[in-house]
C-alpha positions, 0 to 999 in steps of 0.5 A: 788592636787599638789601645785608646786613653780616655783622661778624666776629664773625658769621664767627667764630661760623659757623666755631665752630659748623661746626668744633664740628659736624665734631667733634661727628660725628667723636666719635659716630662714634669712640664707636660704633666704639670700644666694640665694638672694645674688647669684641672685643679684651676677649673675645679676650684672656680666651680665649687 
């Protein structure tokens, strides 16, 4: 059985890049659902 220490500099790396993923995701995901909400509302607002 290996015995393997992880410093916390090593812990806080992981929590870096987890947390850097989650808003990598939610930034993707704002991006493709904003662009055609702005077209709709820029197309609703020439017609009237």
């Amino acid at each position: 059985m290996y015995y393997l220490y992880l410093g916390p500099g090593v812990g806080g790396g992981i929590l870096t890049v987890i947390i850097g993923i989650v808003i990598l995701i939610l930034l993707t995901l704002f991006t493709f659902l904003w662009f055609p909400i702005k077209r709709y509302l820029k197309k609703r607002r020439k017609s009237s």
